[in-house]
C-alpha positions as semicolon CSV with decimal commas, in nm:
position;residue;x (nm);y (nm);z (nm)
1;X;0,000;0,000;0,000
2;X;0,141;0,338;-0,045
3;X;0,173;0,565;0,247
4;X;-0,167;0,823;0,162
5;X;-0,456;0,646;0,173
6;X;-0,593;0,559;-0,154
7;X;-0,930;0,664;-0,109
8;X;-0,792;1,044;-0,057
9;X;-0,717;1,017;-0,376
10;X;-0,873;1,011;-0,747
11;X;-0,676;0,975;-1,110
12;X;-0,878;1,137;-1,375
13;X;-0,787;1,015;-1,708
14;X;-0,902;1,336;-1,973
15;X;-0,988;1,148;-2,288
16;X;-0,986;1,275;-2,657
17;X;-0,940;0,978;-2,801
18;X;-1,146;0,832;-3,080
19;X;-1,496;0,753;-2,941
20;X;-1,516;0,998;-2,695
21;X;-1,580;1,373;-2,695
22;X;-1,258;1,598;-2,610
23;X;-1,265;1,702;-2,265
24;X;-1,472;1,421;-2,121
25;X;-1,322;1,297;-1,795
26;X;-1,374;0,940;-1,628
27;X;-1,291;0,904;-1,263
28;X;-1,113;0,568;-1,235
29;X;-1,090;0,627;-0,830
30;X;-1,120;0,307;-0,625
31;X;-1,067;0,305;-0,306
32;X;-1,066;-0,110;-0,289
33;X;-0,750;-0,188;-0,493
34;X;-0,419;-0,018;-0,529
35;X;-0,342;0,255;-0,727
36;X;-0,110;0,102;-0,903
37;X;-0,371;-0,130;-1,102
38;X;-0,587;0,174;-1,190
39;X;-0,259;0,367;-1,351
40;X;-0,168;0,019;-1,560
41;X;-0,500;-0,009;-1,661
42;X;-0,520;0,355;-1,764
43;X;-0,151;0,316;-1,956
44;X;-0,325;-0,002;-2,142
45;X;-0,641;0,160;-2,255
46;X;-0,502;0,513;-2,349
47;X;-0,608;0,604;-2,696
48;X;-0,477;0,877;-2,922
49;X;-0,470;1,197;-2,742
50;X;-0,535;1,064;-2,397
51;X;-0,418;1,241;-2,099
52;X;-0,362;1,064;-1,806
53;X;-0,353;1,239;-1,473
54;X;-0,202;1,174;-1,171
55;X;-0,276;1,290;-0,848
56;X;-0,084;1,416;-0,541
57;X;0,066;1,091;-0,342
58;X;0,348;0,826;-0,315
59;X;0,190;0,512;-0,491
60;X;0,358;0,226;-0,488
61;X;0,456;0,088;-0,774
62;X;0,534;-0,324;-0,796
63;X;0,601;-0,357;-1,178
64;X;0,736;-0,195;-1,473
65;X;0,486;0,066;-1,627
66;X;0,414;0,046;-2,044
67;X;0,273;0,249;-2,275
68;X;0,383;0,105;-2,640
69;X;0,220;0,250;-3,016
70;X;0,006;0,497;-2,896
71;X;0,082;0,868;-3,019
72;X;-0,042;1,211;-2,892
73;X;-0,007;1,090;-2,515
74;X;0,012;1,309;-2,256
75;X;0,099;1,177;-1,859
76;X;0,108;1,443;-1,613
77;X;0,114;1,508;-1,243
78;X;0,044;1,732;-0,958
79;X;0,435;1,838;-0,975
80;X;0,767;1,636;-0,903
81;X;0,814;1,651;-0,537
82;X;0,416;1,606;-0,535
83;X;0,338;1,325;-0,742
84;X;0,560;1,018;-0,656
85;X;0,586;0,708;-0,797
86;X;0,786;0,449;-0,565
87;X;0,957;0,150;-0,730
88;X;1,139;0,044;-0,443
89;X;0,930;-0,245;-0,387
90;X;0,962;-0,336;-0,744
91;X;0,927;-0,694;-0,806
92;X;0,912;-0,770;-1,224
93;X;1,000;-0,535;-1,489
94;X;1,294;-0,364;-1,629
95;X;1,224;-0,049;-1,583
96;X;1,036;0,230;-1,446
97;X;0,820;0,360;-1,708
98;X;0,918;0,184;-2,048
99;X;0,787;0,405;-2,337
100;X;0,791;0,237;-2,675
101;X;0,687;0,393;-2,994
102;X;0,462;0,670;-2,876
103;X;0,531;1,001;-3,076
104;X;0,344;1,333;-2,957
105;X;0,487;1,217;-2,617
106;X;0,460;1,407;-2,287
107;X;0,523;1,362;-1,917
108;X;0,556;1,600;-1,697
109;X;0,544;1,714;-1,327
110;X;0,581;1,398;-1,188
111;X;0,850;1,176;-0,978
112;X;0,993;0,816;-1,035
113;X;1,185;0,711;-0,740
114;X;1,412;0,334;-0,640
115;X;1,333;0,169;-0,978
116;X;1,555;-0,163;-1,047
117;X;1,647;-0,043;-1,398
118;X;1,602;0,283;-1,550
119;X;1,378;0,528;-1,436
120;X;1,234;0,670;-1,718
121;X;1,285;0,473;-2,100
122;X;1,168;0,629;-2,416
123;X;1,272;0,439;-2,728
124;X;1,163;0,475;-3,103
125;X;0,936;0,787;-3,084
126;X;0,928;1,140;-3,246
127;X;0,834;1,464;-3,063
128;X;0,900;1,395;-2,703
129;X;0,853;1,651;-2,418
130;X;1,004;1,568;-2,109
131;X;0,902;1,852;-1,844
132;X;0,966;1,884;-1,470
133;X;1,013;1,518;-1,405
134;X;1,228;1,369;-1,092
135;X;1,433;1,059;-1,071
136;X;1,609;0,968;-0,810
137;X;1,746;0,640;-0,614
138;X;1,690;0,779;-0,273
139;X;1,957;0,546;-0,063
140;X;2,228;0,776;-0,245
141;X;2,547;0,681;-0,491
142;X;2,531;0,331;-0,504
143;X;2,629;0,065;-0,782
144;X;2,316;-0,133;-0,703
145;X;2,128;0,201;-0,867
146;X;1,911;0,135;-1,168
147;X;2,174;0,296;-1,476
148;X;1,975;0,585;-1,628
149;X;1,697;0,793;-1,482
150;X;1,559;1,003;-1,801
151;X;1,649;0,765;-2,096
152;X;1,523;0,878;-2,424
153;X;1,681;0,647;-2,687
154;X;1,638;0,620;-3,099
155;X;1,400;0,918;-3,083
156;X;1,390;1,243;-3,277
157;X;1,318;1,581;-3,157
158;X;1,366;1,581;-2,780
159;X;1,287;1,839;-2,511
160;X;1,415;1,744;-2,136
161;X;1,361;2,071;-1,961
162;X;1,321;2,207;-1,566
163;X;1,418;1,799;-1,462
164;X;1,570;1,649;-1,210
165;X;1,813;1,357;-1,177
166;X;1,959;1,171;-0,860
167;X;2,140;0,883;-0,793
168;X;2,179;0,707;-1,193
169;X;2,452;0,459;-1,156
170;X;2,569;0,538;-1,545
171;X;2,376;0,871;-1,625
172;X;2,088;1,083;-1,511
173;X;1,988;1,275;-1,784
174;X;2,096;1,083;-2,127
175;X;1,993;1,062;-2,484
176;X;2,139;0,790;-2,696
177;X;2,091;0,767;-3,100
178;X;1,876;1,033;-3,101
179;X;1,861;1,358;-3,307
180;X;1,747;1,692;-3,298
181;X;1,744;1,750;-2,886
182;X;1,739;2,028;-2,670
183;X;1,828;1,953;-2,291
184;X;1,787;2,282;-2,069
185;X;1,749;2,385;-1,724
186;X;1,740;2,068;-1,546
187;X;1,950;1,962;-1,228
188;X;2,174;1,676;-1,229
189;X;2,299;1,525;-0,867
190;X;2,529;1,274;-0,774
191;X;2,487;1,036;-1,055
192;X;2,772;0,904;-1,217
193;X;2,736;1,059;-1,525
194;X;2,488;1,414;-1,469
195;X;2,374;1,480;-1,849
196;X;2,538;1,237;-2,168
197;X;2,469;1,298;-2,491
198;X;2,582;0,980;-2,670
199;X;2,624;0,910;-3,035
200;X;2,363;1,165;-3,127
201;X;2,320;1,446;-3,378
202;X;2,242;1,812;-3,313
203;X;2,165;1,895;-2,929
204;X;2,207;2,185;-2,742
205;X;2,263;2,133;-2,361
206;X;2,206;2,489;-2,182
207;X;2,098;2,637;-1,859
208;X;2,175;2,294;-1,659
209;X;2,321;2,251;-1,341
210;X;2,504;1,955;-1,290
211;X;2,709;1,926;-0,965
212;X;2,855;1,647;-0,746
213;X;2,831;1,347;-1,039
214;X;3,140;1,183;-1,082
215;X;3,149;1,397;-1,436
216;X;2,905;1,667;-1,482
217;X;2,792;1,689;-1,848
218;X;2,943;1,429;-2,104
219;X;2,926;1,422;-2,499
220;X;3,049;1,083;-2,644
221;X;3,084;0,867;-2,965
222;X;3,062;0,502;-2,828
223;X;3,163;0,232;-3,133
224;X;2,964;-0,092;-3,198
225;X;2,625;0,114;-3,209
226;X;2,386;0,158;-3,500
227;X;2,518;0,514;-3,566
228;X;2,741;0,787;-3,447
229;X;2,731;1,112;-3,380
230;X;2,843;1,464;-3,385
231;X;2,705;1,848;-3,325
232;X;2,672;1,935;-2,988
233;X;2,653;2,270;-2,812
234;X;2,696;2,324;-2,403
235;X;2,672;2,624;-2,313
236;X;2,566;2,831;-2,028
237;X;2,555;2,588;-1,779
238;X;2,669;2,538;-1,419
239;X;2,920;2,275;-1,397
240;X;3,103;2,257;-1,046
241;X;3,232;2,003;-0,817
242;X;3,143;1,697;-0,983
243;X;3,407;1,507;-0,744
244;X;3,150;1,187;-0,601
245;X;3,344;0,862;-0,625
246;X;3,249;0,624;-0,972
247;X;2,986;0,398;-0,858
248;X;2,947;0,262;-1,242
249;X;2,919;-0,091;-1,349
250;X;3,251;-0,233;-1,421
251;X;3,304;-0,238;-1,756
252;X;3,060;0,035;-1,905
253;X;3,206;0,324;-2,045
254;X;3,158;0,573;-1,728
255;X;3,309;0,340;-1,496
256;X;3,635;0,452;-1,591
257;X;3,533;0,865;-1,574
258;X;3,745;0,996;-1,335
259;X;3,595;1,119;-1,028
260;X;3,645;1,530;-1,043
261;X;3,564;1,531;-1,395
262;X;3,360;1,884;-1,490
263;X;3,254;1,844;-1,917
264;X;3,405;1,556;-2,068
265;X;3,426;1,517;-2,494
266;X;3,504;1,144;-2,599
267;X;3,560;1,053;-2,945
268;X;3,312;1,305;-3,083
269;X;3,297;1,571;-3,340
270;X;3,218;1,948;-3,382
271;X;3,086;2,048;-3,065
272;X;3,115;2,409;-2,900
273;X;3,158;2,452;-2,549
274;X;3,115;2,804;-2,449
275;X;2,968;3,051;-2,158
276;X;2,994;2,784;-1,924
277;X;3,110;2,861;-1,576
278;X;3,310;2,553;-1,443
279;X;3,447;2,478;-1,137
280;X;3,623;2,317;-0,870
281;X;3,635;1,959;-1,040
282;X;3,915;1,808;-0,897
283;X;4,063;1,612;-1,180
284;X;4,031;1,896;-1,441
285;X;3,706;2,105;-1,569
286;X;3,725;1,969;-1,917
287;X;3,890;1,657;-2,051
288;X;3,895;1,603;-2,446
289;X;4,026;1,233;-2,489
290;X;3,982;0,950;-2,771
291;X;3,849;0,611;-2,720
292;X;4,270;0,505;-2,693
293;X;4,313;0,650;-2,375
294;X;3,906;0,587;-2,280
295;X;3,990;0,278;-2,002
296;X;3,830;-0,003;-2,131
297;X;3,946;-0,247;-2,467
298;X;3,914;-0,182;-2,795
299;X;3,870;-0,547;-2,942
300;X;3,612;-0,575;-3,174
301;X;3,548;-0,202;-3,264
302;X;3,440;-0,188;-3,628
303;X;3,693;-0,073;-3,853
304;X;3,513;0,234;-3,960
305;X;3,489;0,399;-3,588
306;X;3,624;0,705;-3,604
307;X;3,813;0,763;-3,239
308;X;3,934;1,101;-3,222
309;X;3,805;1,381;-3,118
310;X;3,775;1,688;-3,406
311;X;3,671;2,012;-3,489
312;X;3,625;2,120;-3,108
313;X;3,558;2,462;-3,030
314;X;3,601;2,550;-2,619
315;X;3,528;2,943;-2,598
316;X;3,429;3,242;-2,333
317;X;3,356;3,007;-2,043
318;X;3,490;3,108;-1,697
319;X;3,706;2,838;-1,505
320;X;3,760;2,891;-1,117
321;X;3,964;2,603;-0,941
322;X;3,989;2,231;-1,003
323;X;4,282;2,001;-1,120
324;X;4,413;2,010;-0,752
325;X;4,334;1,673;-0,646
326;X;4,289;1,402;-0,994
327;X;4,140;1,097;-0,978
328;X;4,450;0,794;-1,000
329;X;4,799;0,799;-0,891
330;X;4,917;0,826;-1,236
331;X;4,702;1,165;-1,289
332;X;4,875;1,287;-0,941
333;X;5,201;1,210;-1,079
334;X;5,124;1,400;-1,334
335;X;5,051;1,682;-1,145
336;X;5,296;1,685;-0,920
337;X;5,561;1,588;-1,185
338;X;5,458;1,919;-1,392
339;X;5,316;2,166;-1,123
340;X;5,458;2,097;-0,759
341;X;5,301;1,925;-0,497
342;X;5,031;2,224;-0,451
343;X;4,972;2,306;-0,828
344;X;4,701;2,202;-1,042
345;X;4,611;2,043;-1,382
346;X;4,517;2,314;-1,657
347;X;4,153;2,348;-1,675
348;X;4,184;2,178;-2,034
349;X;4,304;1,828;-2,046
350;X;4,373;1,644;-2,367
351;X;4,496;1,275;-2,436
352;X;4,742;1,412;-2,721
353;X;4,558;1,169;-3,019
354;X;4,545;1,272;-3,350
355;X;4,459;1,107;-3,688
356;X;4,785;1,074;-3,831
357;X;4,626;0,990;-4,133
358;X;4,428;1,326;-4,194
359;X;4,773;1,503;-4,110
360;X;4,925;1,741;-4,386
361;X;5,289;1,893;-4,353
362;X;5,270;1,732;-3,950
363;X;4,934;1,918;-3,878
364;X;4,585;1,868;-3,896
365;X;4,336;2,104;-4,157
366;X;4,231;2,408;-4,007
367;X;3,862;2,227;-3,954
368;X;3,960;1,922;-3,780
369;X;4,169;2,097;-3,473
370;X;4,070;2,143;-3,126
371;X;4,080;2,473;-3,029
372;X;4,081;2,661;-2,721
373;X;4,069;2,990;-2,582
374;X;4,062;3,157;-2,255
375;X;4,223;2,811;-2,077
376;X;4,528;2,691;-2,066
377;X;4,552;2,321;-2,273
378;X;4,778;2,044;-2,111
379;X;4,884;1,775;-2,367
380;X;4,922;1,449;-2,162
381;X;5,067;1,221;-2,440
382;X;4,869;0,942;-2,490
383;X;5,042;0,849;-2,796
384;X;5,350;0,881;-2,631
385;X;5,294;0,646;-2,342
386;X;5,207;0,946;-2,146
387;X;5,614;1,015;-2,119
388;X;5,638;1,372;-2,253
389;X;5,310;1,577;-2,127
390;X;5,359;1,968;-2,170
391;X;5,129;2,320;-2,215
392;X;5,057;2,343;-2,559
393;X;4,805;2,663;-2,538
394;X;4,935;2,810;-2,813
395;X;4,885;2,527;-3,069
396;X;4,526;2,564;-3,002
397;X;4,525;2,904;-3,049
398;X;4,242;2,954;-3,319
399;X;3,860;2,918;-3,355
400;X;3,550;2,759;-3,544
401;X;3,238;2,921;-3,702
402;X;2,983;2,908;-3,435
403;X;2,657;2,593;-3,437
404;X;2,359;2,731;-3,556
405;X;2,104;2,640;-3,224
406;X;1,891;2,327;-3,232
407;X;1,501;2,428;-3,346
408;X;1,220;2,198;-3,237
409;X;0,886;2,158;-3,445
410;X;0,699;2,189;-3,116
């Protein structure tokens, strides 16, 4: 039973479906079964258009929710810290909420809480809003956390706006595959990963706050996956002290983020990183690396993968602190080997990988080369066995045209 009675409660479902006149409401209140039956039974009869509303409470939640090839639906609650769904008793199921197919999508104003998987899935769908929704695994960092908490996945045109994200055990915020997606002014809290945008096309990532993750806001190219990705824009966001301990799965990708990571690029092109303010991240504020120096094995990456990072643009952000205290002895070494026992990393670290193949005359085209300004750059030599890292600020002395900004249809 959930802890508010159920009878002090009703769900109106608003239907404009097919059938039944827009507007019409049907109280599906009953006060001798658990609320949980009346919201599955309300996710397997929604038509097109239906709106499903969800009242003020913590229901209890035993399986994994489902709505699959139904467009124009709309689930909303009484707000996030208002409307709880608890998972933590959670006995079948994958995930939270699985959403499958279902373009016209939105949820909104609404918490998931302790699912065993993911909190929220969205896979295969077009227009998504995601507004003011809460995850969060309340007993804190913990491996034993479900891996993503707002998971949109192989869809086009995303929104994630004014959410929240606590406790993912890979990422809280993340959109996979997708294209087209705008991800602004949400929080992100000690997950491992606070926002990831992963082999996806044209996002913008602004406004955000992401603080105490192992690594606030990520943007990577991951190989073996249907499709890579490139275009990204984070800007004006808050990214400061991201310095909690990896709690990953060993073996995923963000188990091997270092702890004290601010905005991390992996093997991904063209993106712009600019009016950030960064801070305090204990390894360094922004790392730029290639899958060779990523931490886990390359075997079996299709030939094609493209593993360096290119045609990176990091401009007019303001750095304060961080790079005192890496994660790893051999990232202290490095400190200490280059700046003294109380200096610091530079607030840009780069592995030092190039394609040698897109080289001409030693260098890389004008369009292909990271570039920095207003932070020093600290080459750690990757390709050199890490033997001979040194400043090279002024190599990356030069600029990109600016991304045009990501435009929704909605």
């Amino acid at each position: 039973m959930w802890r508010a009675g159920l009878a002090a409660f009703s769900a109106l479902i608003v239907l404009q479906a097919c059938g039944q006149q827009s507007g019409e409401t049907r109280d599906i209140s009953d006060a001798d079964r658990e609320y949980q039956h009346v919201l599955m039974e309300a996710l397997l009869d929604a038509a097109p258009g239906s709106v499903i509303e969800i009242p003020a409470g913590v229901f209890v939640i035993e399986r994994g929710l489902s709505l699959a090839n139904v467009d124009g639906v709309t689930i909303r609650g009484a707000g996030m810290d208002e409307t709880i769904l608890s998972f933590a008793g959670q006995r079948a199921g994958a995930e939270g909420l699985l959403v499958t197919s279902a373009n016209n999508f939105t949820i909104e104003d609404l918490a998931i809480e302790d699912s065993i998987g993911d909190a929220l899935k969205i896979t295969g769908s077009e227009n998504v809003i995601i507004r003011r929704v809460r995850t969060e695994w309340t007993r804190g960092a913990s491996t034993d956390n479900g891996a993503y908490g707002i998971y949109p996945v192989l869809t086009t045109n995303v929104l994630i706006e004014e959410s929240v994200a606590i406790g993912a055990s890979d990422a809280g915020i993340y959109v996979g595959q997708s294209d087209n997606i705008i991800v602004r002014n949400n929080r992100a809290e000690y997950n491992v990963a606070g926002i990831e945008i992963e082999n996806s096309m044209d996002a913008d990532v602004y406004g955000n706050t992401a603080t105490n993750n192992t690594g606030g806001i990520l943007v990577f190219n991951m190989p073996n996956l249907p499709r890579p990705g490139h275009g990204t824009r984070v800007f004006d966001n808050d990214v400061f002290e991201n310095n909690t301990r990896n709690f990953g799965h060993a073996g995923t990708p963000v188990a091997n983020v270092p702890a004290g990571t601010g905005i991390l690029v992996n093997s991904n092109d063209d993106v712009e990183i600019f009016n950030n303010r960064v801070a305090r991240n204990r390894t360094a504020n922004v790392i730029i690396s290639s899958l060779h120096s990523a931490g886990f094995s390359e075997l079996g990456v299709e030939s094609d993968f493209d593993p360096y990072p290119e045609r990176i643009h990091i401009h007019s952000n303001t750095f304060e602190g961080g790079g005192n205290n890496p994660d790893g002895m051999d990232l202290q070494a490095l400190r200490i080997a280059l700046f003294g026992p109380t200096g610091r990393i530079p607030d840009v670290l780069w592995d030092g990988y190039v394609d040698e193949a897109k080289m001409v005359d030693g260098t890389l085209p004008d369009d292909l080369r990271i570039c920095v300004s207003g932070a020093e750059v600290l080459n750690a030599d990757g390709p050199g066995g890490y033997g001979n890292p040194r400043i090279v600020t002024a190599e990356h002395d030069c600029s990109h045209a600016p991304r045009a900004a990501v435009e929704l249809p909605f």
